[in-house]
N, C-alpha and C positions, 0 to 999 in steps of 0.2 A: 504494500500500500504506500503510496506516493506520500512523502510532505512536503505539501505544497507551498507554505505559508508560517507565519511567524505562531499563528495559534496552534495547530497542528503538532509545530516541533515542541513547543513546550509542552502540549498535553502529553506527547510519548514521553517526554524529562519526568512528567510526573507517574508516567505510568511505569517507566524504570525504575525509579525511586521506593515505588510503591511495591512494586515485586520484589526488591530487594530487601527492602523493610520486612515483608511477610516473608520473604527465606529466612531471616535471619532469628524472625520470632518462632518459626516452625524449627529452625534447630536450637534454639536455647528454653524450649521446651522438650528436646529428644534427648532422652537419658544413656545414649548411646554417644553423644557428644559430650559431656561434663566438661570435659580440660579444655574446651572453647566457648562453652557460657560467658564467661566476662567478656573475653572478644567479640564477641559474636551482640551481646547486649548492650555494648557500646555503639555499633555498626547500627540498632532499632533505633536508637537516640537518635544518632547522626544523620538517618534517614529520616526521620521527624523533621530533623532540619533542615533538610535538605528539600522535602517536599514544601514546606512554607516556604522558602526561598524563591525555587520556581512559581508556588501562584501568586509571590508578591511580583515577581519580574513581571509576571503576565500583565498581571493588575496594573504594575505602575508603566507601563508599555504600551498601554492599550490602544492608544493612539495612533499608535504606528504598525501595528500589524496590517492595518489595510494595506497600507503603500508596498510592501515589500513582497515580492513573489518568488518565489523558491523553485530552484530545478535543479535536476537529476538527484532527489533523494529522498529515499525509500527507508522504509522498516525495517523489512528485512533481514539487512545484513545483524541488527540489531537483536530481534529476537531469540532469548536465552530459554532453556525449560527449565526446572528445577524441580518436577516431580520427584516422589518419596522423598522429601526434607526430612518428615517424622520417624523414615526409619534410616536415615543414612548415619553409617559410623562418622568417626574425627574427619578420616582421610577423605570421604567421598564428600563431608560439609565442606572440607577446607576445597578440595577439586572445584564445587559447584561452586562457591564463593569467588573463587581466583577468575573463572569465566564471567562472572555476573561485574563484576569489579571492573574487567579489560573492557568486556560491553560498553558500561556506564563511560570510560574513557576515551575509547573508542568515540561514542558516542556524542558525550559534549564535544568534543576536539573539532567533531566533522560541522556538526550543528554553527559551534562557533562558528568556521569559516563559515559556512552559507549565509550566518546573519550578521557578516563584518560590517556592515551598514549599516546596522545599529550597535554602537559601540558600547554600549550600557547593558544591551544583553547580551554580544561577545563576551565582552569582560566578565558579566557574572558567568555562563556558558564554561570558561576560559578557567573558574575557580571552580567549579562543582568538578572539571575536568581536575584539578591538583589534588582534592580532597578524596577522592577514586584513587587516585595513583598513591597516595597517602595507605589510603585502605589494601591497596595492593600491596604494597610493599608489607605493610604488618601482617599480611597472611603467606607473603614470603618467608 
């Protein structure tokens, strides 16, 4: 599915965010993960925050998503699965996290570029991108 527009890419921000958020609540409820509860429940926080960050961008952007038109880019490459969180061990939490993390990176990094004409949501775009790679690397 195409995004086309300024509204679009932030609703998928949030719908990233949001899956991220629910893997991480789904493994810090799985008693097959324990040694990654605090990890993993910092990550629920983070994602709190992250998702209020994107609908404030939205929010205070509002203005400007009309003007701006988006091409060649897609979902797609984006979408991660993360079925059985509830029964996955350490190794296969940390596995699914590490993909979900690159995604989110991936993700803003590309996003940024397409909305560099608006430089107020690149920039934020540009920092949900460092906060990912932050996340990354702790689960390295």
């Amino acid at each position: 599915m195409p995004l086309i527009n300024f509204g679009s890419i932030l609703t998928f921000a949030e719908e990233i965010e949001t899956q991220n958020r629910d893997f991480y609540v789904t493994i810090t409820q799985n008693s097959g993960c324990v040694e990654c509860h605090d990890l993993f429940a910092q990550f629920v926080r983070d994602a709190q925050k992250n998702i209020k960050n994107v609908q404030r961008v939205r929010r205070e952007n509002v203005t400007e998503m009309i003007l701006e038109q988006i091409r060649d880019f897609t979902r797609d490459p984006f979408c991660e699965s993360y079925e059985g969180a509830d029964t996955m061990n350490a190794q296969q939490a940390m596995e699914t996290a590490l993909k979900l993390e690159d995604r989110a990176v991936r993700y803003y990094g590309e996003a940024a570029k397409k909305l560099k004409a608006m430089s107020e949501v690149s920039r934020a775009l540009k920092m949900l991108a460092k906060k990912h790679i932050k996340y990354y690397n702790k689960l390295k």
